[in-house]
Backbone bond lengths (Angstrom), bond angles and torsions (degrees), N, CA, C in turn:
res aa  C-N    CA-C-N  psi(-1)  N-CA   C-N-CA  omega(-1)  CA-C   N-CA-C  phi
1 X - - - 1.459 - - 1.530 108.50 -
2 X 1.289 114.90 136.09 1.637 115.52 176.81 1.419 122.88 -54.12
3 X 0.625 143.51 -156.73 1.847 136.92 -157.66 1.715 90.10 -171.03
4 X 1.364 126.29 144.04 1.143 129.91 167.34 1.844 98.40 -118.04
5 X 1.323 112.15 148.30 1.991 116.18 -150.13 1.693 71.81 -144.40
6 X 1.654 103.52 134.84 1.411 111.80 -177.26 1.215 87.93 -132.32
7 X 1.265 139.74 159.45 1.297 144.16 173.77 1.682 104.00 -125.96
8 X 1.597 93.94 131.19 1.865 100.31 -172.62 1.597 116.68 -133.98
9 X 1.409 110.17 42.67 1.728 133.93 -175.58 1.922 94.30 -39.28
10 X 1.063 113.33 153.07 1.412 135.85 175.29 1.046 98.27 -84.24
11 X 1.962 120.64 -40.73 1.535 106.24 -160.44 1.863 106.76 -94.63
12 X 1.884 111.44 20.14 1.237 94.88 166.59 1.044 102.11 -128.57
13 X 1.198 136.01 47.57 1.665 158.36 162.54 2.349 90.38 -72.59
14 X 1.432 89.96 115.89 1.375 78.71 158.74 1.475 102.88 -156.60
15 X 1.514 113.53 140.28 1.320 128.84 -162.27 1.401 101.07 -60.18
16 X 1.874 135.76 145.30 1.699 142.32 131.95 2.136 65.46 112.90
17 X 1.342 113.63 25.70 1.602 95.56 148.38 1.327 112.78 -160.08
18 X 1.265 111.77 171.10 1.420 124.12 -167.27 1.355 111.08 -76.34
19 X 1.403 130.52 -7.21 1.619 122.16 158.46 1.374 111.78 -57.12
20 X 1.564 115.07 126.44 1.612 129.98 169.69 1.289 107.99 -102.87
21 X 1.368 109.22 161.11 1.586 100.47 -178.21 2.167 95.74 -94.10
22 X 1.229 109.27 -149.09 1.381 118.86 165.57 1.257 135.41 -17.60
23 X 1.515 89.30 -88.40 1.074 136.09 -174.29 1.596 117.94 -70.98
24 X 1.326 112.48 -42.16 1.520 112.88 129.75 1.616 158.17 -9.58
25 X 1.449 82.88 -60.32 1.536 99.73 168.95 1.391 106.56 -105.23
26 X 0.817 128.86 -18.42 1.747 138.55 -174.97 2.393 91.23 -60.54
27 X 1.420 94.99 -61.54 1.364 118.01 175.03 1.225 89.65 -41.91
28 X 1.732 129.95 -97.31 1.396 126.31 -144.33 1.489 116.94 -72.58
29 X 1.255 99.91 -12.27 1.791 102.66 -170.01 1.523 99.55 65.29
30 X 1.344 124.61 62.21 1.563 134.39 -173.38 1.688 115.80 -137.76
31 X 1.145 161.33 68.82 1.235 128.77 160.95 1.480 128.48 -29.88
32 X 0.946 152.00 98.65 1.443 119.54 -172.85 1.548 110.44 -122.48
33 X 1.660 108.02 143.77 1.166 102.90 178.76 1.834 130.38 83.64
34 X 1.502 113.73 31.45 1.067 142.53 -169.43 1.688 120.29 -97.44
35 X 1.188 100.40 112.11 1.622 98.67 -166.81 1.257 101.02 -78.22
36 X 1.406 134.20 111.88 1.925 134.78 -174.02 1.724 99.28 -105.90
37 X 1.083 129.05 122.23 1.625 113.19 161.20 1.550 103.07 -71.18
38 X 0.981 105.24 167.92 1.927 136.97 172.75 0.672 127.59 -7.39
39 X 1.600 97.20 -67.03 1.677 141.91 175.13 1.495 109.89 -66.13
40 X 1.447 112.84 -40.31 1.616 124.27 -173.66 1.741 101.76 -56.08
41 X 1.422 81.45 -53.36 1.893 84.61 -165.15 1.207 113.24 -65.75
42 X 1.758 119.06 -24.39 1.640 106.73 -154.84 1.526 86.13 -84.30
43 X 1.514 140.01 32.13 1.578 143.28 -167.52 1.249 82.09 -112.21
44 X 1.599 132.68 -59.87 1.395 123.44 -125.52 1.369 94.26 -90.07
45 X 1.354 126.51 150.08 1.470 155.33 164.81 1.345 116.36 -116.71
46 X 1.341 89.98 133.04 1.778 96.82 152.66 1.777 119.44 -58.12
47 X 1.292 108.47 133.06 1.559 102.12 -154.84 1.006 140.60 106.03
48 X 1.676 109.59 -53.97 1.265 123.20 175.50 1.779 116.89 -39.77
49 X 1.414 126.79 140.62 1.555 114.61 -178.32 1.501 107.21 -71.93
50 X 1.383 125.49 159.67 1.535 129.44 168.72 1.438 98.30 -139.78
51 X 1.614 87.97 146.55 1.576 96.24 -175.17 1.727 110.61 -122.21
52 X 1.216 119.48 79.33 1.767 117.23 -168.86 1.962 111.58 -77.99
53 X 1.299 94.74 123.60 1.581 92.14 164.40 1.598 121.13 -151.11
54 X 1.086 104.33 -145.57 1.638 112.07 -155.72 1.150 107.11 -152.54
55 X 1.511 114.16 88.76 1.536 113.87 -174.56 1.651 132.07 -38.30
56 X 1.600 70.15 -64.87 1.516 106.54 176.19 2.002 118.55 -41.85
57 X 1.042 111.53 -37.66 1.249 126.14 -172.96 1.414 96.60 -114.21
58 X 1.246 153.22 -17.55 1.487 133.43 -171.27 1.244 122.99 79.06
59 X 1.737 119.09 19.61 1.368 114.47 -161.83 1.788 92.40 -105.17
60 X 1.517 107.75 148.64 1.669 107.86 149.89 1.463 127.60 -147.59
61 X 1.022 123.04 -175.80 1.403 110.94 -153.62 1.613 87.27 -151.43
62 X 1.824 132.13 131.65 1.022 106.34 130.68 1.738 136.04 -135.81
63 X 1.206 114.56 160.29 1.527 112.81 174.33 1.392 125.51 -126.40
64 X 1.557 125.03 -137.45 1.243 123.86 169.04 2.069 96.73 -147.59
65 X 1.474 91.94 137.60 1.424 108.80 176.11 1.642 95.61 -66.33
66 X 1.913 91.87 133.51 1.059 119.33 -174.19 2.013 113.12 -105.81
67 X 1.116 122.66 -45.70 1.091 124.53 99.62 1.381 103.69 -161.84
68 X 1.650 116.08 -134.39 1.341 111.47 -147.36 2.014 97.53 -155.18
69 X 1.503 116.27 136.94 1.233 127.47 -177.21 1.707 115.98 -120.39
70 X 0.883 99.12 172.89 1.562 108.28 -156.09 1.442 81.96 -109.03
71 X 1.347 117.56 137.84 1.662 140.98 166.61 1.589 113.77 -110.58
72 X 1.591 100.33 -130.41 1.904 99.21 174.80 1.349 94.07 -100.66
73 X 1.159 94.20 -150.56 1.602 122.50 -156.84 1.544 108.43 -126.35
74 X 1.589 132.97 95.86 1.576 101.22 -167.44 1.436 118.98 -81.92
75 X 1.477 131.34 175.99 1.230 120.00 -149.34 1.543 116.34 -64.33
76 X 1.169 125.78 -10.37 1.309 134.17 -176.66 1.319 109.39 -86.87
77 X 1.328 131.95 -10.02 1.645 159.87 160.53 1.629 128.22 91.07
78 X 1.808 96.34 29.49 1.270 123.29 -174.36 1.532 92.66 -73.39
79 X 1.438 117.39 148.02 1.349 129.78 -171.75 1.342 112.73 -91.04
80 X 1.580 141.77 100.71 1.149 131.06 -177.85 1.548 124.80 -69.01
81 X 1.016 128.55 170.80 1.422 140.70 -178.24 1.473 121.46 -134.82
82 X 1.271 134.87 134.68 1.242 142.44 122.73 1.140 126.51 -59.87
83 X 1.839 125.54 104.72 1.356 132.80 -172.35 1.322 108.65 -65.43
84 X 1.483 170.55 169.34 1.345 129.16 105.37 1.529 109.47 -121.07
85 X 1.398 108.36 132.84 1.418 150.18 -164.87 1.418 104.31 -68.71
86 X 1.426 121.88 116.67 1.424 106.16 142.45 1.271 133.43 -102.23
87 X 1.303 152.01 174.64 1.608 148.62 -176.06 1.494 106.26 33.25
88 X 1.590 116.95 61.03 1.680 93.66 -173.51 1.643 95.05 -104.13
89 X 1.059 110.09 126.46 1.752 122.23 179.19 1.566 101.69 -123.79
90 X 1.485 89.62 143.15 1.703 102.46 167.71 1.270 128.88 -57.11
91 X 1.358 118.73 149.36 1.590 113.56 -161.82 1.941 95.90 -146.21
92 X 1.103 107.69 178.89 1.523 115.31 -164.08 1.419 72.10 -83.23
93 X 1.348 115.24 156.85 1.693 135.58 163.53 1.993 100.51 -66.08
94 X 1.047 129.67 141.25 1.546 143.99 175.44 1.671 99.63 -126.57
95 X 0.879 148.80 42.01 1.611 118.56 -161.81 0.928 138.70 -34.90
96 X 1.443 106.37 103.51 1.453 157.76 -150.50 2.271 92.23 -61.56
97 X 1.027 102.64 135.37 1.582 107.61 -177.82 1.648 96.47 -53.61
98 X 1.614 107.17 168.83 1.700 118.51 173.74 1.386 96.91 -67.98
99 X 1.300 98.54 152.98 0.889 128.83 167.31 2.207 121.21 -103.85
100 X 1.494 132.60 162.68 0.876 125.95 159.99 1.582 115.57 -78.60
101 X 1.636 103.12 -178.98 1.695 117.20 -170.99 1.394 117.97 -49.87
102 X 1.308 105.55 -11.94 1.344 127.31 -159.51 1.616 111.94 -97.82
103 X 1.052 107.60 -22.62 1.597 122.44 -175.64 1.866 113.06 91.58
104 X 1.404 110.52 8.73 1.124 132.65 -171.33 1.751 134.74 -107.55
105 X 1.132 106.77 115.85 1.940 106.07 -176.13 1.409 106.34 -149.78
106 X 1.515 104.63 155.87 1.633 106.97 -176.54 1.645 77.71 -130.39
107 X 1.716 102.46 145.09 2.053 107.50 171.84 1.630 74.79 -154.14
C-alpha cells in the first residue's frame, strides 16, 4: 500500500499560519496546511499509512490518514489540505525518501 510522507521542518514553522512544526502535529494528530496537487489527493485514503517527520532534527512519527479537508489555495493555486492523523506515535527516524516543494510525497 502507498505511504503518504509529510514533511514537518522546525525551520518552516512560521508564526499568523497554519504550518506546525513536529511536535505540533505529533500533539494534535493534524497535518495542517499541505499543498497536495490533484493527482496527490486522488492517492490519499482513509487508512492509507503516513509517515510525518523533521529532517532537520531527525524526528518521525508514524500513523494512518484519518482523513483529509480542503483549506486555501496557495498562491501558485495548489489546493491545500488539512491531514488528520490517526494512531500517530513516534518512531526511530529511517530517512524517510524526498519529498516535493510542498513538504509532500506518496511511495
Amino acid at each position: 500500500m502507498p505511504t503518504l510522507l509529510l514533511l514537518a521542518p522546525k525551520s518552516r514553522t512560521q508564526a499568523g499560519t497554519h504550518r506546525r512544526d513536529f511536535y505540533t502535529i505529533l500533539a494534535n494528530s493534524m497535518g495542517p496546511d499541505f499543498g497536495i496537487s490533484a493527482r496527490q489527493i486522488s492517492q490519499v485514503t482513509v487508512g492509507m499509512p503516513v509517515i510525518v517527520f523533521d529532517r532537520d532534527r531527525s524526528l518521525q512519527a508514524e500513523g494512518v490518514v484519518a482523513g483529509y479537508t480542503r483549506t486555501s489555495r496557495a498562491g501558485n493555486g495548489v489546493q491545500r489540505y488539512d491531514i488528520a492523523i490517526r494512531d500517530l506515535i513516534s518512531r526511530q527516524y529511517a530517512n524517510p525518501p524526498r519529498v516535493n516543494r510542498f513538504g509532500v510525497a506518496i511511495y
